[in-house]
N, C-alpha and C positions, 0 to 999 in steps of 0.2 A: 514407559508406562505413565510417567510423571505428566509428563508433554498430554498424552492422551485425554488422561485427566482432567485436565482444564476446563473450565466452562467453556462451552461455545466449541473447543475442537472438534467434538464429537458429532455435531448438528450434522453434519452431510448425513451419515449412518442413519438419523431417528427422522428424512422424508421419505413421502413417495416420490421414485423418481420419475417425476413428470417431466417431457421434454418441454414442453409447453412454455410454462417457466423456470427453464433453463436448469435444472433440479439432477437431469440424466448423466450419468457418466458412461462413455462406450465399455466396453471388457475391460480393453488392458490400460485404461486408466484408472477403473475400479479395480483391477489387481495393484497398480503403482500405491490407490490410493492407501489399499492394505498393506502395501510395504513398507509405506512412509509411517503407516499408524503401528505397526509392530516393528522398526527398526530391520529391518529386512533387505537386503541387497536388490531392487528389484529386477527380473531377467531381462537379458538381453539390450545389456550397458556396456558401450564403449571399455574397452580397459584405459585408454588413455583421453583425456579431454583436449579438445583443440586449442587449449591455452599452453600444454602439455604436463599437467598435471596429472597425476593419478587421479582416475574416476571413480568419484568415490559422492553418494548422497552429501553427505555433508560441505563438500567443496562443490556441486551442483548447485547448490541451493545457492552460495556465496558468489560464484565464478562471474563475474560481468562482462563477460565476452560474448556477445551474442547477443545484451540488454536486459535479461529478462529479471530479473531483480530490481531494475528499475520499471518496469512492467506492471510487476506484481505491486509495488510501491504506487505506481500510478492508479490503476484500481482501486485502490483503498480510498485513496483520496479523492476520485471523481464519483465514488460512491455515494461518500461522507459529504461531498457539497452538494449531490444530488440531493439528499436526503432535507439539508440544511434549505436548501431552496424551496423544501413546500411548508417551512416554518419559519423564515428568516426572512429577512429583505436585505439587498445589497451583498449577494454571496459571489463571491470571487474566487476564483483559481489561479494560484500562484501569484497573488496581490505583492508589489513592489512598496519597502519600507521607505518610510520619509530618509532620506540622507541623513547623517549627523552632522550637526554642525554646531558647535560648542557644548554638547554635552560630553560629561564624562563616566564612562561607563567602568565598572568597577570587573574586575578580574579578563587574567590573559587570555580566557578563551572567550569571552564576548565579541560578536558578529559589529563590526563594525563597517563593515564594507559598503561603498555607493550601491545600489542594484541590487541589495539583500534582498531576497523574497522567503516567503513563506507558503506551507501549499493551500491553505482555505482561510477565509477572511469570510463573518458574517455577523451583523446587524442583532442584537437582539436575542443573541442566545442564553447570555448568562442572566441579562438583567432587563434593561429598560432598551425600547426597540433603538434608541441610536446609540448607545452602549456597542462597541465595536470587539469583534473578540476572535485570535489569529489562533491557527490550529495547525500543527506542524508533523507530519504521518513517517514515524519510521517505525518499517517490518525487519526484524532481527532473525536470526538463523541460530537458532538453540544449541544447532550439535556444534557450532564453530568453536576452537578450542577459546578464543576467547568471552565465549558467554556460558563456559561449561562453569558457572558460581555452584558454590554448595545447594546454596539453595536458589529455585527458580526466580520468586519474589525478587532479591538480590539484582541478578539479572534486568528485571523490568525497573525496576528505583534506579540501579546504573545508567541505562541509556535514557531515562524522562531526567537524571539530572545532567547529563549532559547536553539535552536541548535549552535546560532553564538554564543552564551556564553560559548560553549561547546568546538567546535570545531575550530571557523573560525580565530583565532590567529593558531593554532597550524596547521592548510595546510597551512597560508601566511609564516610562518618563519621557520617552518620545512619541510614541502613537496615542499617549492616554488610553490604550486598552488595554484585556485581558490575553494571557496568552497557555495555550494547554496543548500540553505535546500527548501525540496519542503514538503510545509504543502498542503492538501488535508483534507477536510469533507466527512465522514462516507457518505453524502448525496450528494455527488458531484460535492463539492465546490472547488474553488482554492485558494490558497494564494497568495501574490500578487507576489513573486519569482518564485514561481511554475509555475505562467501565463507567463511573463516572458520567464523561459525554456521551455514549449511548444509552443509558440508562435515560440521560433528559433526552434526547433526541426522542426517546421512546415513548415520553410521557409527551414531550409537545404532538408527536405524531397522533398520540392514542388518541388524545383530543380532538385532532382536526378530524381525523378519518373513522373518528368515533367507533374505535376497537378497543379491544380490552386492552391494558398495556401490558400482560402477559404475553398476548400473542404477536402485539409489535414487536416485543421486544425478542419474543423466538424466531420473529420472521429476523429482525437486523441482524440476531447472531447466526441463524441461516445463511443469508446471504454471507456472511464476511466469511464464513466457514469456507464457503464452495467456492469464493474470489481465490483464497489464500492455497486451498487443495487443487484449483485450478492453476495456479502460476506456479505452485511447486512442484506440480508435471511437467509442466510446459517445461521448467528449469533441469529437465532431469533429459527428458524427450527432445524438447529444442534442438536443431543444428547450433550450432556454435560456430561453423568453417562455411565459406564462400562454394565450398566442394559441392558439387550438383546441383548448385544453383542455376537460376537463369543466368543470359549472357544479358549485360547491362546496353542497353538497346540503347542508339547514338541518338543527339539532341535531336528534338522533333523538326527546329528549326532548319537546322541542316539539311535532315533529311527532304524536308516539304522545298528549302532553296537549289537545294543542289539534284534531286531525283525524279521530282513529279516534273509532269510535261505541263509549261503554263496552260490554259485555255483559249483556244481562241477566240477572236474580239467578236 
């Protein structure tokens, strides 16, 4: 009920659902959707998962066998650059960090690696338009026993400080930018950085596209609502096993040198 709570979790429930823009849910993932919103078992679930865990919501949502946690993860972020593109200049996905090379970064879990990336990179958002600023999207799973904290809040300050433990020395003194981790819940929550950058997101929008920024801002927690109740069906729903799949059809190559009859001259 805590989860439900949330700002923004709730936004699927308060549209119409228009198929139109994308708004509709069929039956039984408007049932799932109520199962996930009242902690509910929902019908006709696997007893065992194809990684062979017990199947259970909470290890669904986490299980990355089948991708879809990275899925859901992708969403957020092609979302959130989409958005940054009709306010921003120079917006990138999954922008590659300058290498290190004589600087020294302070604690052991800072990202030092050749080939780090980040998921969004754009121009202009915090401050002045070539002011550069890196945005880095992790979606967490509430019921996993490690983010059951006392309290919610808790939870979301844990994982924005492990991204700044990561990263946010190494954009101040190597990239000269800014860097803002956006924590999100599997169920539609925000962290308190993440509110934050759509909050502004909301206001550069309201501007451009001259809306109230009331209604921006209930359109962007719409959307993230129905990305996030979208991929945590899919996580529940999804195949997971190779089982019924198609049979993986041999290289075209092959097929077109060794089966077709050439033509004649």
């Amino acid at each position: 009920m805590i989860l439900s709570q949330e700002k923004g979790a709730s936004n699927w429930l308060t549209v119409l659902p228009v198929e139109e823009f994308g708004l509709a849910l069929h039956k039984g993932a408007f049932r799932d959707a109520l199962a996930l919103r009242y902690g509910w078992q929902p019908n006709g679930t696997p007893i065992t998962c194809a990684c062979g865990t017990n199947f259970r919501v909470e290890h669904a949502l986490s299980c990355a066998k089948g991708g879809y946690p990275s899925i859901r993860h992708n969403e957020i972020r092609d979302f959130t650059a989409n958005l940054m593109s009709e306010v921003c200049h120079n917006v990138a996905i999954e922008p590659h960090l300058q290498p290190i090379a004589g600087e020294i970064l302070s604690g052991a879990s800072a990202n030092t690696q050749d080939g780090a990336r980040l998921d969004v990179a754009a121009d202009g958002f915090w401050g002045s338009r070539f002011e550069r600023a890196f945005f880095d999207v992790r979606v967490f799973n509430p019921y996993a026993p490690s983010n059951r904290q006392p309290q919610l809040s808790t939870t979301y300050r844990k994982h924005e400080n492990i991204k700044k433990r990561a990263y946010d020395q190494r954009i101040r003194d190597v990239e000269n930018s800014t860097f803002t981790p956006l924590i999100l819940s599997s169920t539609g929550g925000l962290g308190r950085t993440a509110t934050s950058t759509y909050k502004r997101l909301a206001s550069l929008l309201s501007t451009k596209w001259d809306q109230p920024y009331s209604t921006t801002m209930g359109w962007i927690r719409c959307r993230l609502s129905f990305s996030l109740l979208r991929s945590a069906i899919m996580c529940i729903r999804g195949a997971r096993s190779s089982q019924g799949h198609a049979t993986r059809q041999p290289p075209i190559d092959l097929v077109t040198s060794e089966s077709l009859v050439p033509p004649h001259p």
